[in-house]
C-alpha positions as CSV (number, residue, x, y, z in Angstrom):
1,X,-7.0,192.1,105.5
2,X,-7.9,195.4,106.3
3,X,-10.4,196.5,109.0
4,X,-10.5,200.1,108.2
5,X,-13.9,201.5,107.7
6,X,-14.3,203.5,104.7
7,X,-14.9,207.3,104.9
8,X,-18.6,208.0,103.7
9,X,-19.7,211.4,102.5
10,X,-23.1,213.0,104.0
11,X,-25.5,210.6,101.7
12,X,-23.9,207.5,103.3
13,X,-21.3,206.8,99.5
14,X,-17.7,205.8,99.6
15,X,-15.3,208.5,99.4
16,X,-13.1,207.5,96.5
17,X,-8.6,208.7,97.5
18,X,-9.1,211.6,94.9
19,X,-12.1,213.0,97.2
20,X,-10.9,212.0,100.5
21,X,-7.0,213.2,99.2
22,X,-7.0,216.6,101.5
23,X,-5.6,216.6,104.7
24,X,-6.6,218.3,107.8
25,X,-9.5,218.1,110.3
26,X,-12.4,216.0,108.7
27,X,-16.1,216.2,109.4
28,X,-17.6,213.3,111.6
29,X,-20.6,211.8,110.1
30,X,-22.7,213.5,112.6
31,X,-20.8,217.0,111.7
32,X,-21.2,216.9,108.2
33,X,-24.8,215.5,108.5
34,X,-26.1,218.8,110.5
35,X,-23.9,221.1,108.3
36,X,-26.1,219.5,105.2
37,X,-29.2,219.5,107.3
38,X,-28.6,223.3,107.5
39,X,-27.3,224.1,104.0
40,X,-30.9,222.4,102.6
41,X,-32.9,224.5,104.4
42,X,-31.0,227.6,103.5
43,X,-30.8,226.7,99.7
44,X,-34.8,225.8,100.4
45,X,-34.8,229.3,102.1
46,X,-33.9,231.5,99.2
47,X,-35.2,229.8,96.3
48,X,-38.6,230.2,98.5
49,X,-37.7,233.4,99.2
50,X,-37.3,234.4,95.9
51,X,-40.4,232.5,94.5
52,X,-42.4,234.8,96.8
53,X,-40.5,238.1,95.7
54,X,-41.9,237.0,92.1
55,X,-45.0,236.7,93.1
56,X,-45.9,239.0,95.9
57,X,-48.9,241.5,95.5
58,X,-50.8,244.2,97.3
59,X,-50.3,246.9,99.5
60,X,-46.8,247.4,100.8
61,X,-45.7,245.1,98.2
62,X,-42.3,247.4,97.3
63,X,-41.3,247.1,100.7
64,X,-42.0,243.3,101.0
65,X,-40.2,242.8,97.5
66,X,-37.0,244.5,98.5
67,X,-37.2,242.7,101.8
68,X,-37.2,239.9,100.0
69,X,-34.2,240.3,98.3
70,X,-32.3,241.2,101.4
71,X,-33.7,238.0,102.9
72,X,-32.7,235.7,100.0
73,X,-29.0,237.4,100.0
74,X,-28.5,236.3,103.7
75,X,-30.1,233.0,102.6
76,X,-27.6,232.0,99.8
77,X,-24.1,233.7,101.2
78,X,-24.8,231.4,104.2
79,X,-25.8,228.6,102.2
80,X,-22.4,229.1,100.2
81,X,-20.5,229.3,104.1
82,X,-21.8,226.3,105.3
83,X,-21.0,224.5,101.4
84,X,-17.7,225.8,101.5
85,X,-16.9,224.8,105.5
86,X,-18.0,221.0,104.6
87,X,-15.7,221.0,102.0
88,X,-12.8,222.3,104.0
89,X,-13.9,219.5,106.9
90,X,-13.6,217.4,103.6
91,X,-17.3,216.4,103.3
92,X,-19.3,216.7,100.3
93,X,-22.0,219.3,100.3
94,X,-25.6,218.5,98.3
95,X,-27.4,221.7,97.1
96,X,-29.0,219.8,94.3
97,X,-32.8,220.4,93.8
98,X,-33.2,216.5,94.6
99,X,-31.5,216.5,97.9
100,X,-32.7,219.9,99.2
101,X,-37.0,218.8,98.5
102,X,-36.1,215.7,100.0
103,X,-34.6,216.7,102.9
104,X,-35.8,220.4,103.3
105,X,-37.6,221.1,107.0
106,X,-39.2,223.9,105.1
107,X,-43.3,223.7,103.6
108,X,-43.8,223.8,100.4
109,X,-44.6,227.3,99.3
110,X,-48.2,228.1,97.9
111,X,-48.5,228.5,93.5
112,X,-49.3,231.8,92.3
113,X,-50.3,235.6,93.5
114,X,-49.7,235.8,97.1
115,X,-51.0,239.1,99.3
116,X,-48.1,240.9,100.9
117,X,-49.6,240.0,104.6
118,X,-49.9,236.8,103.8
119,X,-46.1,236.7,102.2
120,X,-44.7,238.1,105.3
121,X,-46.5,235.2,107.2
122,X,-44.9,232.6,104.9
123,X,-41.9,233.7,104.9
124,X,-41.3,234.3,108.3
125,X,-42.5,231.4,109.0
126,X,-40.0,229.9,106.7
127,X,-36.8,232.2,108.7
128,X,-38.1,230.6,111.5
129,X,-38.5,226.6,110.5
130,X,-34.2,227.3,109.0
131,X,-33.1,229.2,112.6
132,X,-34.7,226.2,114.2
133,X,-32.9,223.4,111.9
134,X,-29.8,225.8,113.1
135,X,-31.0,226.1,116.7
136,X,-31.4,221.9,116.8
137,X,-28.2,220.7,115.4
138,X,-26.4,224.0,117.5
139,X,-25.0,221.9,120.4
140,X,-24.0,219.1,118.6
141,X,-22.0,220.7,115.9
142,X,-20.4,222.9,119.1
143,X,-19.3,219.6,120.8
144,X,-17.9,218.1,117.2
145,X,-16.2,221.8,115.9
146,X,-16.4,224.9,117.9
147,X,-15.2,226.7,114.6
148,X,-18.3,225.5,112.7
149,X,-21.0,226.7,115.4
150,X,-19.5,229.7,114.8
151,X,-20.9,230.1,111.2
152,X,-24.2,228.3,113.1
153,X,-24.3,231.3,115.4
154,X,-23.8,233.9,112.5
155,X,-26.4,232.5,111.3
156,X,-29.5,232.3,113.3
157,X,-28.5,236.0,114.6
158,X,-29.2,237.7,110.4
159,X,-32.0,235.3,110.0
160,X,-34.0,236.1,113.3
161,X,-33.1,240.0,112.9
162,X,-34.4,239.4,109.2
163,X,-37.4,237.2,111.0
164,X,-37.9,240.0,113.0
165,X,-38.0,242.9,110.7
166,X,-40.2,241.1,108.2
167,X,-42.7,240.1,110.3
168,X,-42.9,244.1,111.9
169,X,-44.2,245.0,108.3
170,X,-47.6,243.4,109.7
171,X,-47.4,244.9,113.1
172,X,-49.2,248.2,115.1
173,X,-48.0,249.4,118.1
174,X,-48.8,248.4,121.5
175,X,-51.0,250.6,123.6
């Protein structure tokens, strides 16, 4: 009789041999369930971001819809890093709509027209909420896979230099 656990992927199933047939270093639970905690917010991230780009209105709004754009790029070619590093720690990423509303950090964003002010609010207030999902799971994922918080550290530097250069849109100078 065997005592062997069975692997589980991040939503807690039995890996079947076909998925778990790879070989190499594999994703503890707790590894694979920060790199998901992470990818949700970033798949929340851009399809937020680009749900304000649709609707954003008002002065500056070309400069706020471009930014946009740069800012759901970032969001969805890290998305697709952190995806693509579970599955080579041979765990199963979840970007389904389902997963990612379920389990998002993120608000809700607001229906309709949106003022440009008040879309550099949300959204940077969105960058921030993901860089602290990544800032929170940071030392952990260091401790299980140096390699991983490097993509974690990539990270949080575009999305606070994105954070940052949004939210100057709305500032005056000092003094």
């Amino acid at each position: 009789m065997s005592t062997t656990k069975p692997q589980l992927d991040v939503r807690g199933e039995v890996l079947t041999a076909r998925q778990h047939g790879e070989h190499g270093v594999v994703a503890s639970e707790r590894l694979a369930h920060h790199l998901q905690a992470v990818l949700v917010d970033l798949v929340e991230l851009a399809n937020q971001g680009k749900q304000a780009h649709w609707n954003v209105v008002g002065p500056s709004f070309r400069d706020t819809h471009l930014h946009l754009d740069a800012i759901v790029e970032a969001a969805r070619e890290h998305a697709d890093v952190f995806a693509e590093r579970l599955r080579a720690l041979h765990a199963l990423p979840d970007g389904r709509s389902t997963t990612v509303v379920a389990s998002t950090t993120l608000p809700q964003y607001p229906d309709g027209e949106v003022s440009s002010a008040k879309t550099v609010d949300l959204v940077t207030t969105r960058i921030d909420a993901t860089v602290a999902t990544l800032r929170t799971v940071h030392d952990e994922v260091d401790e299980d896979d140096p390699t991983s918080a490097d993509l974690v550290h990539a990270a949080i530097a575009d999305l606070e230099k994105l954070s940052w250069m949004l939210a100057a849109e709305l500032r005056t100078p000092q003094g």
